[in-house]
N, CA, C and O atoms as a GROMACS GRO file, in nm:
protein
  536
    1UNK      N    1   0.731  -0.667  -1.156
    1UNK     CA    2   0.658  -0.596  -1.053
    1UNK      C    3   0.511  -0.586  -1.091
    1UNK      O    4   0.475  -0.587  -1.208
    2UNK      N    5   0.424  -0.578  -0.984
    2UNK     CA    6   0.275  -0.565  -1.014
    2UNK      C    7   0.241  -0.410  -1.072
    2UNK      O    8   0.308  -0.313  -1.038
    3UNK      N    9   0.161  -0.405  -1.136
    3UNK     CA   10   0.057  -0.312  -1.229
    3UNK      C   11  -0.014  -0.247  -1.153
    3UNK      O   12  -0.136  -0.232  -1.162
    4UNK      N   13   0.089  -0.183  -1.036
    4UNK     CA   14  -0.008  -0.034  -1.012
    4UNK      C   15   0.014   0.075  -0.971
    4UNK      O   16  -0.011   0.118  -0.858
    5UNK      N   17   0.084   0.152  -1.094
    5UNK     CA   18   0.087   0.244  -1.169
    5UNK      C   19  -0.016   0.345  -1.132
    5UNK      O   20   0.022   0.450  -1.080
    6UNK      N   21  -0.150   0.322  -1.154
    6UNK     CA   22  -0.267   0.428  -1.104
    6UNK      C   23  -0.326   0.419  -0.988
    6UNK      O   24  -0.426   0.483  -0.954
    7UNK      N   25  -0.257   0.324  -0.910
    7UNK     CA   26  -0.353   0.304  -0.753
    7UNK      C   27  -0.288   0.449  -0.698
    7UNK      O   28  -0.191   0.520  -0.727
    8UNK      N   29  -0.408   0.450  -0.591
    8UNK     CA   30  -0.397   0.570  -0.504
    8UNK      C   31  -0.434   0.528  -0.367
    8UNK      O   32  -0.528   0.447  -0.368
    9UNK      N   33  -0.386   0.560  -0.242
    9UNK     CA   34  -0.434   0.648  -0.154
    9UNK      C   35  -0.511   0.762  -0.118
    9UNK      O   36  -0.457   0.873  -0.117
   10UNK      N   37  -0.617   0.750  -0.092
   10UNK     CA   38  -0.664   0.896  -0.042
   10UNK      C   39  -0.732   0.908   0.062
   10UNK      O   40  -0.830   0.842   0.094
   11UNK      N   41  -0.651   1.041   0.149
   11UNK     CA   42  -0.720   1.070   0.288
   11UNK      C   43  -0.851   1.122   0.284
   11UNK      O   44  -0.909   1.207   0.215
   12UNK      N   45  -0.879   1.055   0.369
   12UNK     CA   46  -1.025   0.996   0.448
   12UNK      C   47  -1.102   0.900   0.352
   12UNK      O   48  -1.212   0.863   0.394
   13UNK      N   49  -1.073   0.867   0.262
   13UNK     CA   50  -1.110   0.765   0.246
   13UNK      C   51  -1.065   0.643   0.243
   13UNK      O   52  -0.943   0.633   0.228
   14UNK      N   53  -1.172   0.480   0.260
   14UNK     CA   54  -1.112   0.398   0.311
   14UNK      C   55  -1.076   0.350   0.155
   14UNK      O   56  -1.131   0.410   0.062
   15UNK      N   57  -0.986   0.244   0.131
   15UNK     CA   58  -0.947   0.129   0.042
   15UNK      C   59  -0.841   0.234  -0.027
   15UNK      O   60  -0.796   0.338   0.021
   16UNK      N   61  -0.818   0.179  -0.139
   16UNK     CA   62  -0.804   0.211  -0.268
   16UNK      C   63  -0.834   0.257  -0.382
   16UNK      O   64  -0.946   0.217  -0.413
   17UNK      N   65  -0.777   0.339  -0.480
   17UNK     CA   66  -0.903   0.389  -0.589
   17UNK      C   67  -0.758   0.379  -0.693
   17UNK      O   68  -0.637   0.380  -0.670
   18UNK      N   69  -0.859   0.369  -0.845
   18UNK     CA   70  -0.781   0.390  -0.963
   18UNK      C   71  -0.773   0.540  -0.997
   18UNK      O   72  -0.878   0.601  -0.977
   19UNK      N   73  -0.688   0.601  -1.037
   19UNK     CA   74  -0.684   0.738  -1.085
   19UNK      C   75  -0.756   0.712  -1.257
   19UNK      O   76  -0.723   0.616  -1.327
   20UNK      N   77  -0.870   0.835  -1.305
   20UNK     CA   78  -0.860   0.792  -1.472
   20UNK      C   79  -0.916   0.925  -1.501
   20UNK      O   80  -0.995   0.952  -1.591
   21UNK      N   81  -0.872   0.996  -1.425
   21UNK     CA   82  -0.877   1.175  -1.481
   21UNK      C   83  -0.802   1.245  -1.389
   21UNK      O   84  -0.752   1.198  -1.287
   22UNK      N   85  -0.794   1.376  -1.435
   22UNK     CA   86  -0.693   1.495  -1.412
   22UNK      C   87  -0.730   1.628  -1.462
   22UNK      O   88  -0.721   1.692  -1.567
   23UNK      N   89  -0.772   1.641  -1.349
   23UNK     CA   90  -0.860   1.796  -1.359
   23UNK      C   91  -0.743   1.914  -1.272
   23UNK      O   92  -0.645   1.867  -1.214
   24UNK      N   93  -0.766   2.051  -1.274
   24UNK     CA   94  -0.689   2.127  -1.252
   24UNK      C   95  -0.685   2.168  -1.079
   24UNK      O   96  -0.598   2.222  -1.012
   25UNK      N   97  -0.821   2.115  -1.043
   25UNK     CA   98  -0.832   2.165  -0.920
   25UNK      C   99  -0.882   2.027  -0.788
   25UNK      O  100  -0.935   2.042  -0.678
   26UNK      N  101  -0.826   1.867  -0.879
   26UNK     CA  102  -0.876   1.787  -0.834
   26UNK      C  103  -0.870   1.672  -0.901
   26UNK      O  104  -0.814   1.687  -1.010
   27UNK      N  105  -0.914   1.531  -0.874
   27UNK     CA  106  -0.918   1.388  -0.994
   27UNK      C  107  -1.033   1.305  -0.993
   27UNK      O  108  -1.102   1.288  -0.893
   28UNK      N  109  -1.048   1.265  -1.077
   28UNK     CA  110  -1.152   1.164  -1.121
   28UNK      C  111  -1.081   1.002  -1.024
   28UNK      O  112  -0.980   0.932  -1.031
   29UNK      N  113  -1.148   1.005  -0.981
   29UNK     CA  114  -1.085   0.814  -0.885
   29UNK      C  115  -1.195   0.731  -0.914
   29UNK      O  116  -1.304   0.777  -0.881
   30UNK      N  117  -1.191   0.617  -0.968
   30UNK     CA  118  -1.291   0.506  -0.961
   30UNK      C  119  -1.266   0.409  -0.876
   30UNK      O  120  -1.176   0.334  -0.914
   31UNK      N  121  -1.329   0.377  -0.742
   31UNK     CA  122  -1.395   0.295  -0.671
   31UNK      C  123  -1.372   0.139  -0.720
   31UNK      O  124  -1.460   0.079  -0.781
   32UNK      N  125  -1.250   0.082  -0.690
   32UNK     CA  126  -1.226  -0.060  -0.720
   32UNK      C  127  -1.319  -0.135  -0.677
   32UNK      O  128  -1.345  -0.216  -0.766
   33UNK      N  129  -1.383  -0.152  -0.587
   33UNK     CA  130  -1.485  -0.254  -0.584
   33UNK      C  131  -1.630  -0.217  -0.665
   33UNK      O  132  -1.682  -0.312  -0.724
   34UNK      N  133  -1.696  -0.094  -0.672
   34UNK     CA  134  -1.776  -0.085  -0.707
   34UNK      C  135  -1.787  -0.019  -0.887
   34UNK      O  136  -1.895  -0.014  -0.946
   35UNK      N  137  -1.664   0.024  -0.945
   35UNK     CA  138  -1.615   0.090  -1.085
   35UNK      C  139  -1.660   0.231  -1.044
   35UNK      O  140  -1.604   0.302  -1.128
   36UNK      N  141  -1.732   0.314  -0.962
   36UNK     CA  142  -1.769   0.434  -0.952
   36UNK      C  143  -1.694   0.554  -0.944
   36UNK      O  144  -1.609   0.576  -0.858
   37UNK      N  145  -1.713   0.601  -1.001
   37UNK     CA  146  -1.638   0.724  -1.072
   37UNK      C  147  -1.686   0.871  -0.977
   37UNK      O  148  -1.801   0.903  -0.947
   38UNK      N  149  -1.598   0.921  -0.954
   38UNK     CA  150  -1.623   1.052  -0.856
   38UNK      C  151  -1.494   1.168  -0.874
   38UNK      O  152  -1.378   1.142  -0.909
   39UNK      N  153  -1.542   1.282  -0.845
   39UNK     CA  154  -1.443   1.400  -0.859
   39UNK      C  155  -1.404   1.430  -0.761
   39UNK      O  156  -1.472   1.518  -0.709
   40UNK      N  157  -1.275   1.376  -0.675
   40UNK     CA  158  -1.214   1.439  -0.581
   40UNK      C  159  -1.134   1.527  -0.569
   40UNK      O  160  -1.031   1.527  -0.636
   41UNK      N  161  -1.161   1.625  -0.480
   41UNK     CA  162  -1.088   1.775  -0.542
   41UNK      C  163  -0.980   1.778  -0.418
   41UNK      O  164  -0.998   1.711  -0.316
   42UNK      N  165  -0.874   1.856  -0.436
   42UNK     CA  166  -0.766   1.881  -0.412
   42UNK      C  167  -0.757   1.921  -0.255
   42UNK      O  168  -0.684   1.870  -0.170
   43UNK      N  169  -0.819   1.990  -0.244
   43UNK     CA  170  -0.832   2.105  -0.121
   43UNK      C  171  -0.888   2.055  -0.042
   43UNK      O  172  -0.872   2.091   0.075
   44UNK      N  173  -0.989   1.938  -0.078
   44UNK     CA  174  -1.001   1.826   0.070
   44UNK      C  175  -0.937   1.684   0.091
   44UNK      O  176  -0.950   1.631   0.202
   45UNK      N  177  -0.875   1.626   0.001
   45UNK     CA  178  -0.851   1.540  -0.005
   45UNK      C  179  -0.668   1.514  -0.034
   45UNK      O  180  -0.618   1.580  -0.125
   46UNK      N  181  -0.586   1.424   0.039
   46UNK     CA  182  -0.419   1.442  -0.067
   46UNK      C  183  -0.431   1.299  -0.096
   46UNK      O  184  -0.483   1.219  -0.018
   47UNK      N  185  -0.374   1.266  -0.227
   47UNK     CA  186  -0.353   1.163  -0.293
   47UNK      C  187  -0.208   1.111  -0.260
   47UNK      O  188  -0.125   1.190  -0.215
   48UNK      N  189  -0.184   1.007  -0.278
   48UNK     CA  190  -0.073   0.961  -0.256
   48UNK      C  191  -0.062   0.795  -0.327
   48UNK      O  192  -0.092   0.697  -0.259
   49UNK      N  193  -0.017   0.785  -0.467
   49UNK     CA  194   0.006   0.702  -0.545
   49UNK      C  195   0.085   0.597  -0.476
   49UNK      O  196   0.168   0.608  -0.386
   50UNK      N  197   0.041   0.493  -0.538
   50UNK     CA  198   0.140   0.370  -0.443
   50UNK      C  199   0.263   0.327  -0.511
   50UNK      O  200   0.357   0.280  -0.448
   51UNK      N  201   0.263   0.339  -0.606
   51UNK     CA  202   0.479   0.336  -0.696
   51UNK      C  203   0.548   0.416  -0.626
   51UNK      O  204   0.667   0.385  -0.618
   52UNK      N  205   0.493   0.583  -0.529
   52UNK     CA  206   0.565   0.684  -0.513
   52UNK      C  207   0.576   0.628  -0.337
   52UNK      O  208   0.681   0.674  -0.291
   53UNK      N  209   0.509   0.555  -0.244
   53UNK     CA  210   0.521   0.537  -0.129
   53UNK      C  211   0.654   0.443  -0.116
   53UNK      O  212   0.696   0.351  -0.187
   54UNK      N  213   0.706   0.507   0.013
   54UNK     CA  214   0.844   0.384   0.012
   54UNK      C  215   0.878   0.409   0.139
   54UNK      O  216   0.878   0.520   0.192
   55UNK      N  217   0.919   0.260   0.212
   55UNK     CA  218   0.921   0.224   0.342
   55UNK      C  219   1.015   0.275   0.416
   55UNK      O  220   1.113   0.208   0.381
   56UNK      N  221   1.064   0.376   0.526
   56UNK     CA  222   1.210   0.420   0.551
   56UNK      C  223   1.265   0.262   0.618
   56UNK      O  224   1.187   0.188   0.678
   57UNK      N  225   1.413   0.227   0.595
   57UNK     CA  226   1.499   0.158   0.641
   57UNK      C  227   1.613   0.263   0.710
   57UNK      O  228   1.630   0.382   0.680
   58UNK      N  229   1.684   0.186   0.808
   58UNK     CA  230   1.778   0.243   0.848
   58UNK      C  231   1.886   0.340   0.799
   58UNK      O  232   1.933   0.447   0.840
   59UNK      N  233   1.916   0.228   0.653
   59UNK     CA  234   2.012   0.263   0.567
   59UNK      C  235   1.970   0.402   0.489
   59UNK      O  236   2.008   0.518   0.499
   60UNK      N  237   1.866   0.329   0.403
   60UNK     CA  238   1.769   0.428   0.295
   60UNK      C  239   1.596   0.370   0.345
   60UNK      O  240   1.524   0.389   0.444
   61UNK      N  241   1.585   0.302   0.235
   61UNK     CA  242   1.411   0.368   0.161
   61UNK      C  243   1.371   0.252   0.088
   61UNK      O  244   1.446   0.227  -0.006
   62UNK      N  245   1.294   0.191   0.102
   62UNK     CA  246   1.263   0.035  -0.044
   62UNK      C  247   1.090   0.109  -0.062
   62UNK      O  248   1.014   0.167   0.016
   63UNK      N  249   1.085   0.077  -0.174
   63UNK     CA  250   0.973   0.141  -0.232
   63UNK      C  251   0.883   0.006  -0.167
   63UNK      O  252   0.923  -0.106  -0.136
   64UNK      N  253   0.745   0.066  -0.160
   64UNK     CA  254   0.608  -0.005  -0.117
   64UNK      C  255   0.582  -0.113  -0.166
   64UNK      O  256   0.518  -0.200  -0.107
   65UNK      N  257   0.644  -0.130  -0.321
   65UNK     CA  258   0.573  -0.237  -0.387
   65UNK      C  259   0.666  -0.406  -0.390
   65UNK      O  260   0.630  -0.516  -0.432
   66UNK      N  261   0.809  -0.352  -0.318
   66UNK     CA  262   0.941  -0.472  -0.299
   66UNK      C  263   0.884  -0.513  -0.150
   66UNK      O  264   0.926  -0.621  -0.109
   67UNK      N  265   0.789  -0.436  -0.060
   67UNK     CA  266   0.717  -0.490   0.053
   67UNK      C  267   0.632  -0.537   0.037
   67UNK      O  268   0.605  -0.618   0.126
   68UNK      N  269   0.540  -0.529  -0.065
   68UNK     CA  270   0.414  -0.595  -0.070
   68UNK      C  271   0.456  -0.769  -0.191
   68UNK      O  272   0.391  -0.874  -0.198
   69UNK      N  273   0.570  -0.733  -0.254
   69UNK     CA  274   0.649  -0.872  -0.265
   69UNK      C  275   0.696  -0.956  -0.169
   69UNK      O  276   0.680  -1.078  -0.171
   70UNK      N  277   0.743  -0.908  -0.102
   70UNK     CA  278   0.803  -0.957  -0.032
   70UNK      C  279   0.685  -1.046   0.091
   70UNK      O  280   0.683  -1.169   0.097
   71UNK      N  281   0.603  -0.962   0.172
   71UNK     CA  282   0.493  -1.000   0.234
   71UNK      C  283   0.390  -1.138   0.123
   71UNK      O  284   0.340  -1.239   0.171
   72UNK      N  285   0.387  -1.099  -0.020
   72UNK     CA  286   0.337  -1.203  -0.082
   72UNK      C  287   0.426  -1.347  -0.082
   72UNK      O  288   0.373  -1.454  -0.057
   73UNK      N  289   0.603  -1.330  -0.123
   73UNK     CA  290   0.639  -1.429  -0.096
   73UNK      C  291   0.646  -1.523   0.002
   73UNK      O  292   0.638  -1.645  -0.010
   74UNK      N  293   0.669  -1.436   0.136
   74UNK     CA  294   0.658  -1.512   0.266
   74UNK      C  295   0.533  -1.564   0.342
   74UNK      O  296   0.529  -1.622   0.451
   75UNK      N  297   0.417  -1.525   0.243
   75UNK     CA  298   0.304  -1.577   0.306
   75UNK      C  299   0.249  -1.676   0.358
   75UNK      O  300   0.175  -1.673   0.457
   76UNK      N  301   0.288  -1.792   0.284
   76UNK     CA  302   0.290  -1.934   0.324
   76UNK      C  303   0.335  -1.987   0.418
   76UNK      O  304   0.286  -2.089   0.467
   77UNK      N  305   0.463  -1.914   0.472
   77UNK     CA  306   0.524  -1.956   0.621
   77UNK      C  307   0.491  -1.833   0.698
   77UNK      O  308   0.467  -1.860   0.815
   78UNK      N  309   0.484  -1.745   0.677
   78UNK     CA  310   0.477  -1.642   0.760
   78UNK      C  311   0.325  -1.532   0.744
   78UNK      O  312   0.321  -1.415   0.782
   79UNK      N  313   0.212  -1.607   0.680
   79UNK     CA  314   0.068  -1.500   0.649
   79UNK      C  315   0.118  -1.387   0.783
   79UNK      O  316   0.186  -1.400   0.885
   80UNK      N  317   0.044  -1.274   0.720
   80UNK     CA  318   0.032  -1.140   0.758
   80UNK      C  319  -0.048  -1.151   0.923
   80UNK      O  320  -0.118  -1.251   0.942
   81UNK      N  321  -0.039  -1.073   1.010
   81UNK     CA  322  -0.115  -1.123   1.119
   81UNK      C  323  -0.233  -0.983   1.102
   81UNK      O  324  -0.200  -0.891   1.028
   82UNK      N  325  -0.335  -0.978   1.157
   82UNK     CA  326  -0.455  -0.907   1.177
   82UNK      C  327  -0.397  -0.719   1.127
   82UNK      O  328  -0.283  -0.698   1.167
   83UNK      N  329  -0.419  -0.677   1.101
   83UNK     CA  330  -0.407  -0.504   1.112
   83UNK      C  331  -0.473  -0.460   1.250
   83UNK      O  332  -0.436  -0.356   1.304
   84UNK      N  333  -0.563  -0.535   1.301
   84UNK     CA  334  -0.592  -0.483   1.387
   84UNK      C  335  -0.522  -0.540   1.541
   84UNK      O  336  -0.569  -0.520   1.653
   85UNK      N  337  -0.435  -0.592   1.517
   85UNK     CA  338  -0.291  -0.714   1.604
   85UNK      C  339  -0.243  -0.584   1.684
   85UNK      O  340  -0.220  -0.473   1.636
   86UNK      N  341  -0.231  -0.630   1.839
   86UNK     CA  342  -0.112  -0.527   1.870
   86UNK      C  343   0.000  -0.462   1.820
   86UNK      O  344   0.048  -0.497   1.712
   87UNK      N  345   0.057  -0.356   1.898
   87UNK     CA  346   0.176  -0.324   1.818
   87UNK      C  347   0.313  -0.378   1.834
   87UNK      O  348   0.400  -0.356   1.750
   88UNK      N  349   0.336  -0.454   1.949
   88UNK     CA  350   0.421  -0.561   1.941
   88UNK      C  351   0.432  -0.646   1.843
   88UNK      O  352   0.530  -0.661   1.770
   89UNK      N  353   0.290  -0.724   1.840
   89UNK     CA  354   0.250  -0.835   1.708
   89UNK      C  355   0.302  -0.784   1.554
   89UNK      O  356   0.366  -0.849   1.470
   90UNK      N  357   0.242  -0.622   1.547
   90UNK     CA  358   0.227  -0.597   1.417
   90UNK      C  359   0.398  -0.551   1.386
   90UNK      O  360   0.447  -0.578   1.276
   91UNK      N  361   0.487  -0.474   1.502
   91UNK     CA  362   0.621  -0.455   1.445
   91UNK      C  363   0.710  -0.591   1.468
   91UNK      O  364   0.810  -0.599   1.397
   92UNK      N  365   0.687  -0.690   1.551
   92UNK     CA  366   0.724  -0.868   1.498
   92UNK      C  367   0.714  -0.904   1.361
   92UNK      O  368   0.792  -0.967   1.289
   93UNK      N  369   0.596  -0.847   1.338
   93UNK     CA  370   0.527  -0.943   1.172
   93UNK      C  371   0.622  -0.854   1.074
   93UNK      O  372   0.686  -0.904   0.981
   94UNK      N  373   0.623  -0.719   1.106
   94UNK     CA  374   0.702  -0.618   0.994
   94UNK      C  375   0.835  -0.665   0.998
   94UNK      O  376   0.898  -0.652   0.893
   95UNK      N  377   0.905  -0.726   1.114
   95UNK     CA  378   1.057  -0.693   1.108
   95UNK      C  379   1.096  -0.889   1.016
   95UNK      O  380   1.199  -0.922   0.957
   96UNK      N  381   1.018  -0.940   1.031
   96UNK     CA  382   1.023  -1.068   0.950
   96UNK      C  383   0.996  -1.010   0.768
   96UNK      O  384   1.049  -1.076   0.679
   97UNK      N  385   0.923  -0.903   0.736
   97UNK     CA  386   0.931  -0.848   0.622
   97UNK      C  387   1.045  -0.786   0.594
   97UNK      O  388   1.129  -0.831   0.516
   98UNK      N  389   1.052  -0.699   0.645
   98UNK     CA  390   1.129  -0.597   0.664
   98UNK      C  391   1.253  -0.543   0.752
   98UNK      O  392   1.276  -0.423   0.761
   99UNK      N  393   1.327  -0.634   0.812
   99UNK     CA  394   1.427  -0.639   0.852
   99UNK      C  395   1.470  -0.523   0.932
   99UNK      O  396   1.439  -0.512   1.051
  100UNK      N  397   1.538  -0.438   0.871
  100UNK     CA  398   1.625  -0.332   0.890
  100UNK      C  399   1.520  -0.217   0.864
  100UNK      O  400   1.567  -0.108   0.834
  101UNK      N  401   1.385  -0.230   0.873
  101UNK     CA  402   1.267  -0.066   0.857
  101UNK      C  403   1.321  -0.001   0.980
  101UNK      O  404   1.389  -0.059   1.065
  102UNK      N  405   1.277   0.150   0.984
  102UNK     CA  406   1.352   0.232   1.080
  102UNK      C  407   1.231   0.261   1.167
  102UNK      O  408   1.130   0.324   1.136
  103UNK      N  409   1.266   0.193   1.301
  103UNK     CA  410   1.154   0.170   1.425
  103UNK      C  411   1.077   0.308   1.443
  103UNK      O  412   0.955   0.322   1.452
  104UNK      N  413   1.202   0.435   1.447
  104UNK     CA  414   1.170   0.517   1.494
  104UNK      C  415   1.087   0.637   1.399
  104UNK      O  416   1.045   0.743   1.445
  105UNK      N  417   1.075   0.593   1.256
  105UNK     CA  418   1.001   0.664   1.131
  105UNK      C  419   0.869   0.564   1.075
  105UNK      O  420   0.772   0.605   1.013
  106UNK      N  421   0.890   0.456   1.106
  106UNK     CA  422   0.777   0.338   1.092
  106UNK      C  423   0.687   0.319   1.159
  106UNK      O  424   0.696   0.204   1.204
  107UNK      N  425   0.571   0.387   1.206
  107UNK     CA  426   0.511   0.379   1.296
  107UNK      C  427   0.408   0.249   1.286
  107UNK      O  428   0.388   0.201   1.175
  108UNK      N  429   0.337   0.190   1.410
  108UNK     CA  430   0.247   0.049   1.400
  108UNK      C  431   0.182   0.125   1.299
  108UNK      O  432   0.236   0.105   1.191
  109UNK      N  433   0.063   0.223   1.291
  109UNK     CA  434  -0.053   0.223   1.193
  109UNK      C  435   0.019   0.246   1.064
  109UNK      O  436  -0.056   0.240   0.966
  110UNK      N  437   0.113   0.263   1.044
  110UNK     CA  438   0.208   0.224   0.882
  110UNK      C  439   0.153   0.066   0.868
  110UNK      O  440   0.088   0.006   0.783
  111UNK      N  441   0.200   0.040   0.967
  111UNK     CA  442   0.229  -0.145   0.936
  111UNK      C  443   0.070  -0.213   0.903
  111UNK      O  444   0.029  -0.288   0.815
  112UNK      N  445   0.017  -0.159   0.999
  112UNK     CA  446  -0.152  -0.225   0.964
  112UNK      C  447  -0.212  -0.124   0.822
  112UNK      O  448  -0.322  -0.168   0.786
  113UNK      N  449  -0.176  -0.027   0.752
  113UNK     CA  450  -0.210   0.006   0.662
  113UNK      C  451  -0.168  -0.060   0.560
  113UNK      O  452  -0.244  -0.094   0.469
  114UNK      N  453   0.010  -0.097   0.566
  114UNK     CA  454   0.029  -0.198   0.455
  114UNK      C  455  -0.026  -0.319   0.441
  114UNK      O  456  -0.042  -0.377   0.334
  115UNK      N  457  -0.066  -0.376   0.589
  115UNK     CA  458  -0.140  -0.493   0.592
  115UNK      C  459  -0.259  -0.510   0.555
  115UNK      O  460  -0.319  -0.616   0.532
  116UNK      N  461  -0.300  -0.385   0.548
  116UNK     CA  462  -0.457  -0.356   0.474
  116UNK      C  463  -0.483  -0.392   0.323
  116UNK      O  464  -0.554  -0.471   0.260
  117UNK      N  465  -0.367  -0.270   0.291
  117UNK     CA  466  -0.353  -0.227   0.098
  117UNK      C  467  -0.282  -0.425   0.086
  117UNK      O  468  -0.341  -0.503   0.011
  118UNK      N  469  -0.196  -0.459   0.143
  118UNK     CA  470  -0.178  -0.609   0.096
  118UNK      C  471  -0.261  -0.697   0.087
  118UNK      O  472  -0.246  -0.776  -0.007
  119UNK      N  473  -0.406  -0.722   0.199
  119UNK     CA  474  -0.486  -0.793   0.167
  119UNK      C  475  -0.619  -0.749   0.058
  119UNK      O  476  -0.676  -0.816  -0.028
  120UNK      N  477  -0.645  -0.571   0.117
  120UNK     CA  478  -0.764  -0.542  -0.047
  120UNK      C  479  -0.702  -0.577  -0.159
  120UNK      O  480  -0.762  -0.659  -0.229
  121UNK      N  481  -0.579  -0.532  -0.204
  121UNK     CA  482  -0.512  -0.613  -0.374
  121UNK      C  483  -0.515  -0.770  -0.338
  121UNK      O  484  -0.586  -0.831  -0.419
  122UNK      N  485  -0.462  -0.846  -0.249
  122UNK     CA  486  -0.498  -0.984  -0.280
  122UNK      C  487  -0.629  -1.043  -0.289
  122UNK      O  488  -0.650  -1.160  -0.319
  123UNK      N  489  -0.711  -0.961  -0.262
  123UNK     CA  490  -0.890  -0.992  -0.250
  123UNK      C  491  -0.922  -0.965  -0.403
  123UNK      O  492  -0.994  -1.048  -0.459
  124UNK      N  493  -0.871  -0.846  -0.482
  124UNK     CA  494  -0.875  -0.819  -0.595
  124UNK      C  495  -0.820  -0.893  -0.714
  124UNK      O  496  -0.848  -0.865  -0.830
  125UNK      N  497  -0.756  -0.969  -0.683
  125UNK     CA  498  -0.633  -1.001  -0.794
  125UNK      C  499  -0.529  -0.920  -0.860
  125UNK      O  500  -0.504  -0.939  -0.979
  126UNK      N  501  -0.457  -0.815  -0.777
  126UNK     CA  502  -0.439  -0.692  -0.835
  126UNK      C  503  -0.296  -0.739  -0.812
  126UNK      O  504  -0.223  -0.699  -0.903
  127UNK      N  505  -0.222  -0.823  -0.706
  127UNK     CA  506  -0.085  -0.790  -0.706
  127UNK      C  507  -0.017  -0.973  -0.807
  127UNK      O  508  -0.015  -1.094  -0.781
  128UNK      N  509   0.029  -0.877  -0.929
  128UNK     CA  510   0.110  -0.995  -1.000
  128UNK      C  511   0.226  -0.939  -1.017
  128UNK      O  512   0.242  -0.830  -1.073
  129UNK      N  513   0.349  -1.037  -0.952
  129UNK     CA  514   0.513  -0.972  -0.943
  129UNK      C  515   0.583  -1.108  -1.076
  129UNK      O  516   0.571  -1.230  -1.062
  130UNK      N  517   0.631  -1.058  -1.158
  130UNK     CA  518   0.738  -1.110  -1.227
  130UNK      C  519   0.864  -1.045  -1.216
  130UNK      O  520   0.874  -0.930  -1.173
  131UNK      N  521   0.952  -1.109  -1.250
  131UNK     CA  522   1.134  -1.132  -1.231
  131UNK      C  523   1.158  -0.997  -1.310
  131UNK      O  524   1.200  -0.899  -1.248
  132UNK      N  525   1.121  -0.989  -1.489
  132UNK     CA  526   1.101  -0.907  -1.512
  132UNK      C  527   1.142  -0.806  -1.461
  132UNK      O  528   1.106  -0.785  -1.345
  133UNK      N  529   1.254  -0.681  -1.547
  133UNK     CA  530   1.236  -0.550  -1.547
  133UNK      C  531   1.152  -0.515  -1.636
  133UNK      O  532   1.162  -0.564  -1.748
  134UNK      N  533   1.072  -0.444  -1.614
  134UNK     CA  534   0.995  -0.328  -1.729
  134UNK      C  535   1.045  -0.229  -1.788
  134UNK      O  536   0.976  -0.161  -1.864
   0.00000   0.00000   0.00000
C-alpha cells in the first residue's frame, strides 16, 4: 500500500497537507507543493487523515486507499474522467471502480473529490502500491 500515513484533509482548504506537529488546541500541516508550514487550529478547521477515510459499499466499507489502487490500476483502460464531469459521468466512472459503493451514502462531490486527491498524489509521486503487507 502507498505511504500515506500523514496525509490529511482539511476543511476549507484546497489539496492536501502533511501532518508534522501536534499541538493541544490544533496542528502544524505542511503545504505539499510549497513545504510551508502553518498552525491550524482545531476550532476552525476538521482534519480528516486519508488511512482513516473509507468508501461506504452496500455490504460494508473499503478504505480510501484500495480505491485509489484500484483507480491507479484501471487507468490505462479506464483514466479517471474530469471532477468537474457530470454526475451521471462521474457515478459511471465510480461504479467501474467501485462496483457495489452505496448510491445512496456516496454522493457525486465524494466522487470528484477522490478524483481530485487521485490526480494531486499522481502529480506528486506520492501513490506507490506494493503486494506487500506491512
Amino acid at each position: 500500500m502507498s505511504k500515506l500515513k500523514d496525509l490529511m484533509a482539511v476543511t476549507g482548504l484546497p489539496g492536501l497537507y502533511r501532518m508534522v506537529g501536534n499541538r493541544p488546541n490544533g496542528l502544524i500541516a505542511e503545504d505539499l507543493d510549497t513545504g510551508k508550514r502553518r498552525f491550524l487550529p482545531m476550532r476552525k478547521h476538521q482534519f480528516s487523515p486519508l488511512e482513516t477515510i473509507a468508501i461506504f459499499t452496500i455490504t460494508d466499507s473499503i478504505p480510501l486507499m484500495e480505491v485509489l489502487e484500484r483507480m491507479t490500476q484501471k487507468e490505462n483502460e479506464n483514466p479517471p474522467v474530469s471532477a468537474k464531469s457530470t454526475n451521471t459521468e462521474l457515478r459511471a466512472y465510480f461504479s467501474t471502480i467501485v462496483p457495489d459503493h452505496d448510491e445512496y451514502r456516496v454522493f457525486p462531490r465524494d466522487i470528484a473529490k477522490i478524483i481530485k486527491w487521485h490526480a494531486f498524489l499522481q502529480e506528486r509521486n506520492l501513490l506507490h502500491f506494493t503486494d506487500e503487507e506491512e
